[in-house]
TORMARDO-305756 format. One record per residue (C-alpha): x, y, z; residue number from 1. Coordinates in steps of 0.2 Angstrom, whole numbers, plus 5000, padded with zeros to 4 digits. Example, Ala and Ser with C-alpha at 12.3 -4.5 7.8 and 13.67 -1.06 7.14 Angstrom:
    px    py    pz    n
  5062  4978  5039    1
  5068  4995  5036    2
This chain:
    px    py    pz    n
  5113  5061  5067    1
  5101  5051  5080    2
  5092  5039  5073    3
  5077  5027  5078    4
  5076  5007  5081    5
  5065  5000  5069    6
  5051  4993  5078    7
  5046  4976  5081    8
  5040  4966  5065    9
  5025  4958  5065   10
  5021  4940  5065   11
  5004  4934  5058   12
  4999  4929  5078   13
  5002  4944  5087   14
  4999  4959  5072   15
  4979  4961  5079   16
  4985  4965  5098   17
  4998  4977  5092   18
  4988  4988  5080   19
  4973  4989  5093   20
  4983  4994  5106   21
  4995  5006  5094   22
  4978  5014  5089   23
  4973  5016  5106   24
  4988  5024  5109   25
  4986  5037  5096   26
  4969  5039  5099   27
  4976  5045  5117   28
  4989  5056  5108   29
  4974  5067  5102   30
  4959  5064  5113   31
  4957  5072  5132   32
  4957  5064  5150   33
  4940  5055  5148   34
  4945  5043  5132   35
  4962  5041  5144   36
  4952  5031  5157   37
  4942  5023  5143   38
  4959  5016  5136   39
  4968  5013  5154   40
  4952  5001  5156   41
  4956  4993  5137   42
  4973  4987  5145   43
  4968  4983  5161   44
  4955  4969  5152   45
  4970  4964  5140   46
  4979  4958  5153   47
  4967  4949  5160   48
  4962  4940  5145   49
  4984  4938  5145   50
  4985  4932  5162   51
  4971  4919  5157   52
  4980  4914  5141   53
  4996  4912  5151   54
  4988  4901  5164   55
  4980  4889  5150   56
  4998  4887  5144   57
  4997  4898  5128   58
  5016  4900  5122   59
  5011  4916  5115   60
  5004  4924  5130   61
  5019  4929  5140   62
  5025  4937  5124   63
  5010  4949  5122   64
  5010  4953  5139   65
  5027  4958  5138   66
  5025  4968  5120   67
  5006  4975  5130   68
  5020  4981  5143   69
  5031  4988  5129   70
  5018  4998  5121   71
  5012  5006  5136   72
  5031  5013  5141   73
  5031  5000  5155   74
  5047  4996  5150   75
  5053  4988  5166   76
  5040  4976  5167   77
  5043  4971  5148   78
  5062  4969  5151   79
  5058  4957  5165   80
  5046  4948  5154   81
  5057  4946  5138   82
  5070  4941  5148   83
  5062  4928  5155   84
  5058  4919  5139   85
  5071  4926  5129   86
  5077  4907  5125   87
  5060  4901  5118   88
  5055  4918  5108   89
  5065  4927  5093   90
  5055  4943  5094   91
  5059  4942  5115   92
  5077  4942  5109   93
  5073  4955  5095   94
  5064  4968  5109   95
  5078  4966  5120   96
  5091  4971  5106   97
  5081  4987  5105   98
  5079  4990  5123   99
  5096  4986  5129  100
  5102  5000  5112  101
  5091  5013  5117  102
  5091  5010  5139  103
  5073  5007  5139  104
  5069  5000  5154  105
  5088  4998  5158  106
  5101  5008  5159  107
  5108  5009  5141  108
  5120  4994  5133  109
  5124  4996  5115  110
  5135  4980  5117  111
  5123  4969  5123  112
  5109  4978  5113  113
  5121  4973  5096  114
  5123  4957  5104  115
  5103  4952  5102  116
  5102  4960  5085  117
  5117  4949  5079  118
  5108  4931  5086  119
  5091  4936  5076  120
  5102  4942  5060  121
  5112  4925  5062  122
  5099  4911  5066  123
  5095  4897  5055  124
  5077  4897  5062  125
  5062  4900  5052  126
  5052  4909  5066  127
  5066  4923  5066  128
  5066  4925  5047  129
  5052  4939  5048  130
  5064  4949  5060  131
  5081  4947  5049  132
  5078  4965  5040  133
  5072  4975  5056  134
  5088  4968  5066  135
  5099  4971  5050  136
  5093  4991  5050  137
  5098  4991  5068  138
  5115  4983  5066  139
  5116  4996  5053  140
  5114  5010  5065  141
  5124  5005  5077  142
  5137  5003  5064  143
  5133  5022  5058  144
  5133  5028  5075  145
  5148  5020  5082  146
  5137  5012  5098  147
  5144  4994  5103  148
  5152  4992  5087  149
  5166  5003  5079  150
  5160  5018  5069  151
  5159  5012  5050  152
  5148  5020  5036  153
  5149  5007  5024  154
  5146  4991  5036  155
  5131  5003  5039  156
  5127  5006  5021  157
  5132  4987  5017  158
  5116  4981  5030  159
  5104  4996  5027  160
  5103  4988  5008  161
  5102  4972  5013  162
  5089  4976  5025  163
  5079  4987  5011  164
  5080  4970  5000  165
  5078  4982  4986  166
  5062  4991  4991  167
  5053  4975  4995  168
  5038  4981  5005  169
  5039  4966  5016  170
  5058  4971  5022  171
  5064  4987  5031  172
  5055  5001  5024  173
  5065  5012  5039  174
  5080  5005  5029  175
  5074  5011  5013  176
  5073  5029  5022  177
  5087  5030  5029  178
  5098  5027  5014  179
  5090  5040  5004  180
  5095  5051  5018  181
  5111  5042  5019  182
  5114  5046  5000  183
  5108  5063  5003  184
  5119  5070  5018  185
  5137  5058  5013  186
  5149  5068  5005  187
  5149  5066  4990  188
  5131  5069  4988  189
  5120  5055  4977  190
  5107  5062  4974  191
  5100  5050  4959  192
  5101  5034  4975  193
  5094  5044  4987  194
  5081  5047  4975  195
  5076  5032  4972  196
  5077  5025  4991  197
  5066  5039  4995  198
  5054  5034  4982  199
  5053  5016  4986  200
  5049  5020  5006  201
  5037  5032  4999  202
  5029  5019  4990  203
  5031  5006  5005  204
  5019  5021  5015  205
  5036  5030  5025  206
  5032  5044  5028  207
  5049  5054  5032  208
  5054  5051  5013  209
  5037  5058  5006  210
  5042  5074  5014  211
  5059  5071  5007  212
  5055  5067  4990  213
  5043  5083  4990  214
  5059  5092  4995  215
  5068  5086  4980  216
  5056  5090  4968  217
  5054  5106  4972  218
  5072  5109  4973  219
  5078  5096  4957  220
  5090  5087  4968  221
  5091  5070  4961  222
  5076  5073  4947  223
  5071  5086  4938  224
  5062  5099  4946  225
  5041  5100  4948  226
  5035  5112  4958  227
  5016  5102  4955  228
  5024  5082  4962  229
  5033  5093  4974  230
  5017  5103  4983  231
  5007  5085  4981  232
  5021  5074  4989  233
  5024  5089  5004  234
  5005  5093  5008  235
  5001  5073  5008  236
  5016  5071  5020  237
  5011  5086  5029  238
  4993  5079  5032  239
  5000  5063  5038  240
  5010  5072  5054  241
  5028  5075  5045  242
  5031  5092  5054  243
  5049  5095  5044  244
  5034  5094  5030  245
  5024  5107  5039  246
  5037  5119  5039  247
  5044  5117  5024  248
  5026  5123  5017  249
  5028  5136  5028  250
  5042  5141  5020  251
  5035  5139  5002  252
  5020  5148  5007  253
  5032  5165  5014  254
  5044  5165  4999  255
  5029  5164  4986  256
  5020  5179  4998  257
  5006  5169  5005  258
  5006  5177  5020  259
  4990  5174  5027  260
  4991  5155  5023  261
  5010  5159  5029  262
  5004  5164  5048  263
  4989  5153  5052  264
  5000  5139  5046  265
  5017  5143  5057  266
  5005  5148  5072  267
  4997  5130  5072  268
  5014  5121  5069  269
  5024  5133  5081  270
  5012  5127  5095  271
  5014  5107  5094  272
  5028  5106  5108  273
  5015  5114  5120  274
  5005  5098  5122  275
  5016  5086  5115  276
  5035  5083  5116  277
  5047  5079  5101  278
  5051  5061  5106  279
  5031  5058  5107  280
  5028  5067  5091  281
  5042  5056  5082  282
  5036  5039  5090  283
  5017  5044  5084  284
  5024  5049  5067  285
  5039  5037  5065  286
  5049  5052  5059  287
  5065  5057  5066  288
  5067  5069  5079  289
  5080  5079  5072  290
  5068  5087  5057  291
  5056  5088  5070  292
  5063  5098  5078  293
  5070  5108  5061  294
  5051  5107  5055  295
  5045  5116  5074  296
  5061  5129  5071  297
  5058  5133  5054  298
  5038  5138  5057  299
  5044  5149  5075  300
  5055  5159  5063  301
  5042  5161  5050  302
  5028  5166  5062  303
  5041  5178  5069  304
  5046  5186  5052  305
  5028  5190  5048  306
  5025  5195  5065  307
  5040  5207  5065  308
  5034  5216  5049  309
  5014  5214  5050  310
  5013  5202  5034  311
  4998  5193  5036  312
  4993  5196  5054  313
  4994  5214  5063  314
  5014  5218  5068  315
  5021  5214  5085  316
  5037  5216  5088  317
  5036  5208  5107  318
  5027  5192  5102  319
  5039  5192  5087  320
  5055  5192  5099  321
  5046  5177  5109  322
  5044  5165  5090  323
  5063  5169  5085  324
  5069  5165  5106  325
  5059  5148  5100  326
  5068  5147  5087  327
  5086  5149  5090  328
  5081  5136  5106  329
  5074  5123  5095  330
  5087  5122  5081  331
  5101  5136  5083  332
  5109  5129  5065  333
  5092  5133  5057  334
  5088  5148  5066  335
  5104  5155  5061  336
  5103  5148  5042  337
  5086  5158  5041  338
  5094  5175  5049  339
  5108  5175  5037  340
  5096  5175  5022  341
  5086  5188  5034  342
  5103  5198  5035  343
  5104  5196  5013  344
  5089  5202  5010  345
  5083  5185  5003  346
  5068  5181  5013  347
């Protein structure tokens, strides 16, 4: 399984700059052209004010301007700036680990990308201590992943817990995720752990393991099963922008014979990928892209099904052909996971 970097932690000085501009960002995610031109000017003044800084000698500066550059997907322009202060600047050094591991910017270097993540994990300086769990979740993946470093699950699992610092809101909460999925997909299966990791990112506001934990309530994997936590924990993720969420409901809504809520529901879901892509969805949502694309799958085939046999919404066998094409392109393991129940006579 892909997984994400953990972004950048951060620091008391520069945590105003970031959640302007990420709310910028996801304000241009939803809103049209004019509010686009509106936010390129919002930039365009921050750097000036950065340029301004940098000239008066503010240390800070050149980092913001790098992290503005970041934000924006100007990802050459950030690489040239981290790496020109790399040596003065822990979360420089941080941003490069991630660049270099994911070829933003650059063409991709998992080696030199482990290589940054392992100064920040091993410096004995205070200013890094805040990036220590973030870098320790991406050792992990690399580990998991077998990217610059040999594949091995249970170096992973060894720096996912220490990253998740047992659910301490200020650590990794990605961390905290990912070993409930970790626990939940390893064979064998631990259930009861990922449980409780999915709880305590659910807690810490992750919202990939509300989703998850709404799953295993309604399935009593790990805990006993509750329909009611399950429905609360799934449309309060779905709300939020978990699609793998959205279609789970779809589903819920099907098998329970909800069709009308069944079909204006997969309709809406079915459609995201027409304006925007999976790898925007997941970097607006911080979920990963996989179940995104599982969650867009599973609400094709729905619509399909109910299209195909007139539940819900009048029957058209042509537009029902296009939902299950859709489907099968998205996620072929899901497409074909749902026929065979179609094929049984289960759904």
């Amino acid at each position: 399984m892909k997984l994400i970097s953990e972004k950048l932690p951060m620091g008391l000085q520069d945590a105003t700059l970031h959640c302007a501009t990420k709310t910028e960002k996801l304000n241009q995610w939803k809103k049209d052209k004019e509010d686009y031109y509106n936010h390129t000017k919002l930039v365009e003044k921050a750097l000036q004010l950065l340029k301004e800084r940098i000239r008066k000698g503010d240390p800070l500066a050149r980092f913001l301007r790098g992290q503005l550059y970041f934000e924006e997907g100007w990802y050459e322009e950030a690489l040239d700036q981290f790496e020109e202060i790399q040596e003065n600047d822990h979360q420089a050094v941080y941003q490069l680990g991630v660049m270099y591991y994911d070829g933003l910017g650059t063409k991709a270097n998992p080696e030199k990308g482990v290589e940054y993540m392992k100064k920040i994990l091993e410096s004995p300086c205070p200013k890094a201590r805040h990036l220590k769990y973030a870098a320790a979740y991406n050792l992990g993946r690399a580990f998991h992943e077998g990217q610059g470093v040999p594949h091995d699950d249970e170096e992973a699992e060894r720096l996912w817990i220490f990253a998740a610092d047992n659910g301490n809101p200020k650590a990794s909460v990605k961390a905290q995720s990912i070993l409930g999925l970790y626990y939940s997909t390893k064979e064998p299966k631990e259930l009861e752990k990922a449980f409780f990791w999915h709880s305590e990112a659910c807690g810490n506001g992750n919202l990939e393991s509300q989703g998850a934990l709404g799953l295993m309530y309604l399935y009593g994997q790990g805990i006993r099963q509750d329909t009611d936590a399950a429905l609360q924990c799934l449309r309060q993720a779905a709300d939020r922008g978990n699609v793998y969420a959205q279609g789970s409901l779809v589903e819920y809504y099907y098998k329970r014979k909800f069709f009308t809520k069944c079909v204006a529901f997969s309709k809406r879901i079915s459609e995201y990928d027409i304006c925007h892509d999976v790898p925007t969805i997941a970097q607006m949502t911080d979920c990963l892209p996989e179940y995104i694309t599982k969650g867009l799958a599973m609400a094709s085939f729905y619509y399909a099904r109910c299209l195909q046999l007139g539940l819900g919404i009048t029957k058209d066998e042509a537009e029902a052909r296009k939902y299950y094409s859709k489907a099968c392109r998205l996620c072929p393991a899901i497409a074909d996971e749902l026929y065979s129940l179609v094929i049984s006579q289960k759904i």
